[in-house]
VMD Tcl script that draws the C-alpha trace (Angstrom):
set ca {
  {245.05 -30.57 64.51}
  {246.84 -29.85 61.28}
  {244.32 -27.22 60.85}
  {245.04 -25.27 63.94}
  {248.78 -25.45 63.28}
  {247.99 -24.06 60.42}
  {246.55 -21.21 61.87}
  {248.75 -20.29 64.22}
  {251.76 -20.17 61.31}
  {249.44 -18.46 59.55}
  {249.10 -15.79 62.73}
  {252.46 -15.89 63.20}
  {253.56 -13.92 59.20}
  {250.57 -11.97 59.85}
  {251.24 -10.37 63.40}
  {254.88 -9.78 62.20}
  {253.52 -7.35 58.95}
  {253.55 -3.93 60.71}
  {253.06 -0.73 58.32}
  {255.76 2.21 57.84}
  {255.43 5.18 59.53}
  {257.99 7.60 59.83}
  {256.00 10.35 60.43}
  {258.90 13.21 62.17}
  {260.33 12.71 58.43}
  {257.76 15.03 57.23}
  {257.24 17.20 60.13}
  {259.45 19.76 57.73}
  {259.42 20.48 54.43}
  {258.51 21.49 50.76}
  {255.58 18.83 49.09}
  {253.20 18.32 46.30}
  {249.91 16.92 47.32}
  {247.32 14.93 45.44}
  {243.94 13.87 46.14}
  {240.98 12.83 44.18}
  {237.88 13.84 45.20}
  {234.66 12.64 42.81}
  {237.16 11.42 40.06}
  {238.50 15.03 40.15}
  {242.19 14.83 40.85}
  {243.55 18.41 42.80}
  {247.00 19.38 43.21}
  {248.53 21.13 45.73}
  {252.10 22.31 46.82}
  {253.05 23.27 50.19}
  {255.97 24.55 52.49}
  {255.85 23.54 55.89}
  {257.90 23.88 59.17}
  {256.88 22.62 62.84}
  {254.36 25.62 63.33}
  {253.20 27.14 59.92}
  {252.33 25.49 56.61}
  {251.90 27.51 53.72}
  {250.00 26.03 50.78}
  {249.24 26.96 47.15}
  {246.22 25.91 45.44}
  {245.24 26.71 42.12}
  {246.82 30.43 42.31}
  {245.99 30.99 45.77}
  {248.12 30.83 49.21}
  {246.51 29.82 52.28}
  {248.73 29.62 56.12}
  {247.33 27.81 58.26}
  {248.79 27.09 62.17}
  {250.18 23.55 62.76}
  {249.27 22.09 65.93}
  {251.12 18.10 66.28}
  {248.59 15.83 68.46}
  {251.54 13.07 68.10}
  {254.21 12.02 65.36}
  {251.67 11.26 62.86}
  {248.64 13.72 63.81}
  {248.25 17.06 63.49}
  {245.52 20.18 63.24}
  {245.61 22.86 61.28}
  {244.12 26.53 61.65}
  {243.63 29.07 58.81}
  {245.60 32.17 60.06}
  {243.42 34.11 58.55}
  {240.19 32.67 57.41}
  {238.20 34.68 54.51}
  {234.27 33.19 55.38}
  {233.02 30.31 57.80}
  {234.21 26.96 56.12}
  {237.99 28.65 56.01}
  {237.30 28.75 59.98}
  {237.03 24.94 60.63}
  {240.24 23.30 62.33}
  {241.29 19.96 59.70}
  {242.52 16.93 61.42}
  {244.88 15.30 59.52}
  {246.35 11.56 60.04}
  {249.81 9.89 58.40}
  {248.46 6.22 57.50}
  {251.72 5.06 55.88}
  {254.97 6.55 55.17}
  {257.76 5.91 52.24}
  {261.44 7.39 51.54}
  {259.82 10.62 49.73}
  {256.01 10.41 50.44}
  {253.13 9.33 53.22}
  {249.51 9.02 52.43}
  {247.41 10.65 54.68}
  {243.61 10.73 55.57}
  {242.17 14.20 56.88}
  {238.56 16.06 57.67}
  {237.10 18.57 59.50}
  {237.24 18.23 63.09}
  {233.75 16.98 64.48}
  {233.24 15.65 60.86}
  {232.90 11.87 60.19}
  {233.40 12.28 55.99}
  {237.37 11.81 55.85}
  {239.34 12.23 52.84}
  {242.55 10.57 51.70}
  {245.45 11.78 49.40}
  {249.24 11.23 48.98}
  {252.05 14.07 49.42}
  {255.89 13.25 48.06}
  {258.38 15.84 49.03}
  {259.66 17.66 46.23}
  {263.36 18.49 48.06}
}
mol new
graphics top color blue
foreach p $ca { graphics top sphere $p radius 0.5 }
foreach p [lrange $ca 0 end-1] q [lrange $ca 1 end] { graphics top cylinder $p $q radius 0.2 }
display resetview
Protein backbone atom coordinates (compact mmCIF):
# COMPACT_ATOMS: atom_id res chain seq x y z
CA UNK A 1 0.00 0.00 0.00
CA UNK A 2 2.74 2.41 0.92
CA UNK A 3 4.06 1.66 -2.43
CA UNK A 4 1.11 2.75 -4.43
CA UNK A 5 0.81 5.95 -2.38
CA UNK A 6 3.90 6.43 -3.33
CA UNK A 7 3.16 6.42 -6.75
CA UNK A 8 0.45 8.37 -7.02
CA UNK A 9 2.52 11.45 -5.09
CA UNK A 10 4.97 10.63 -7.27
CA UNK A 11 2.27 11.18 -10.39
CA UNK A 12 0.98 13.90 -8.84
CA UNK A 13 4.77 16.48 -9.16
CA UNK A 14 5.09 14.81 -12.36
CA UNK A 15 1.66 15.61 -14.18
CA UNK A 16 1.99 19.19 -12.73
CA UNK A 17 5.71 19.79 -14.75
CA UNK A 18 4.37 21.25 -18.05
CA UNK A 19 7.12 22.84 -20.51
CA UNK A 20 7.23 26.68 -21.66
CA UNK A 21 6.00 27.63 -24.72
CA UNK A 22 5.33 30.98 -25.66
CA UNK A 23 5.53 30.57 -29.08
CA UNK A 24 3.43 34.20 -30.55
CA UNK A 25 6.64 35.77 -28.65
CA UNK A 26 8.67 34.95 -31.59
CA UNK A 27 6.24 35.12 -34.31
CA UNK A 28 8.27 38.68 -34.96
CA UNK A 29 11.53 39.55 -34.88
CA UNK A 30 15.40 39.89 -35.39
CA UNK A 31 17.45 36.33 -34.13
CA UNK A 32 20.67 34.51 -34.21
CA UNK A 33 20.35 30.84 -34.77
CA UNK A 34 22.60 27.95 -33.88
CA UNK A 35 22.64 24.44 -34.70
CA UNK A 36 25.15 21.72 -34.78
CA UNK A 37 25.04 19.43 -37.31
CA UNK A 38 28.01 16.49 -37.28
CA UNK A 39 29.91 18.44 -34.48
CA UNK A 40 29.87 21.37 -36.97
CA UNK A 41 28.27 24.29 -35.22
CA UNK A 42 26.43 26.94 -38.06
CA UNK A 43 25.29 30.28 -37.37
CA UNK A 44 22.67 32.06 -38.69
CA UNK A 45 20.85 35.50 -38.26
CA UNK A 46 17.48 36.25 -39.35
CA UNK A 47 14.68 38.99 -39.58
CA UNK A 48 11.32 37.83 -39.49
CA UNK A 49 7.70 39.21 -39.52
CA UNK A 50 4.28 37.12 -39.70
CA UNK A 51 4.74 36.41 -43.56
CA UNK A 52 8.48 36.75 -44.68
CA UNK A 53 11.71 35.71 -42.96
CA UNK A 54 14.81 36.83 -44.28
CA UNK A 55 17.95 34.95 -43.28
CA UNK A 56 21.73 35.36 -43.66
CA UNK A 57 24.02 32.55 -43.81
CA UNK A 58 27.54 32.66 -44.24
CA UNK A 59 27.36 35.85 -46.73
CA UNK A 60 24.28 34.86 -48.34
CA UNK A 61 20.43 36.03 -47.94
CA UNK A 62 17.77 33.66 -48.48
CA UNK A 63 13.50 34.82 -48.09
CA UNK A 64 11.59 32.37 -47.65
CA UNK A 65 7.39 32.62 -47.18
CA UNK A 66 6.10 31.92 -43.62
CA UNK A 67 3.12 29.89 -43.48
CA UNK A 68 1.92 29.39 -39.26
CA UNK A 69 0.20 25.74 -38.96
CA UNK A 70 -0.47 26.92 -35.14
CA UNK A 71 1.40 29.10 -32.40
CA UNK A 72 4.35 26.96 -32.40
CA UNK A 73 4.45 25.48 -36.14
CA UNK A 74 5.20 26.88 -39.12
CA UNK A 75 6.44 26.19 -43.02
CA UNK A 76 8.58 27.92 -44.85
CA UNK A 77 8.98 28.46 -48.78
CA UNK A 78 12.11 29.77 -50.58
CA UNK A 79 10.74 32.81 -52.58
CA UNK A 80 12.94 32.18 -54.94
CA UNK A 81 14.68 28.90 -54.98
CA UNK A 82 18.18 28.70 -57.02
CA UNK A 83 18.14 24.47 -57.77
CA UNK A 84 15.83 21.57 -56.40
CA UNK A 85 16.80 21.15 -52.61
CA UNK A 86 16.15 25.23 -52.26
CA UNK A 87 12.51 24.06 -53.52
CA UNK A 88 11.55 21.80 -50.52
CA UNK A 89 8.94 23.43 -47.97
CA UNK A 90 10.87 23.06 -44.05
CA UNK A 91 8.59 22.30 -41.25
CA UNK A 92 9.67 23.78 -38.34
CA UNK A 93 8.42 23.06 -34.56
CA UNK A 94 8.97 25.42 -31.15
CA UNK A 95 9.78 22.57 -28.45
CA UNK A 96 10.41 25.02 -25.58
CA UNK A 97 10.45 28.64 -25.19
CA UNK A 98 12.52 31.16 -22.70
CA UNK A 99 12.44 35.14 -22.10
CA UNK A 100 14.93 35.69 -25.24
CA UNK A 101 15.16 32.24 -26.99
CA UNK A 102 13.08 28.80 -28.01
CA UNK A 103 14.70 25.70 -29.28
CA UNK A 104 13.22 24.37 -32.13
CA UNK A 105 13.31 21.04 -34.18
CA UNK A 106 12.77 21.35 -38.10
CA UNK A 107 13.09 19.10 -41.56
CA UNK A 108 11.95 18.84 -44.79
CA UNK A 109 8.42 18.20 -45.20
CA UNK A 110 7.81 14.39 -46.05
CA UNK A 111 11.28 13.87 -44.38
CA UNK A 112 11.62 11.79 -41.15
CA UNK A 113 15.59 13.10 -40.38
CA UNK A 114 14.69 16.24 -38.08
CA UNK A 115 17.15 18.62 -36.88
CA UNK A 116 17.28 20.69 -33.71
CA UNK A 117 18.90 24.14 -32.89
CA UNK A 118 18.32 27.14 -30.56
CA UNK A 119 17.51 30.88 -31.78
CA UNK A 120 17.78 33.95 -28.98
CA UNK A 121 16.50 37.21 -30.24
CA UNK A 122 19.08 39.67 -30.60
CA UNK A 123 16.49 42.93 -29.98
Amino acid sequence: MKYIASLLVLSLFVSCYTIERNCTDFKTGTYKSEITIDGVLYTSKFSRDSEIQIETFKGAIDSSSVRWINDCEMVFKTINPKNRAEKKDIHLKILTTSKDSYSFEYGYIGDTNKRQGEATRIN
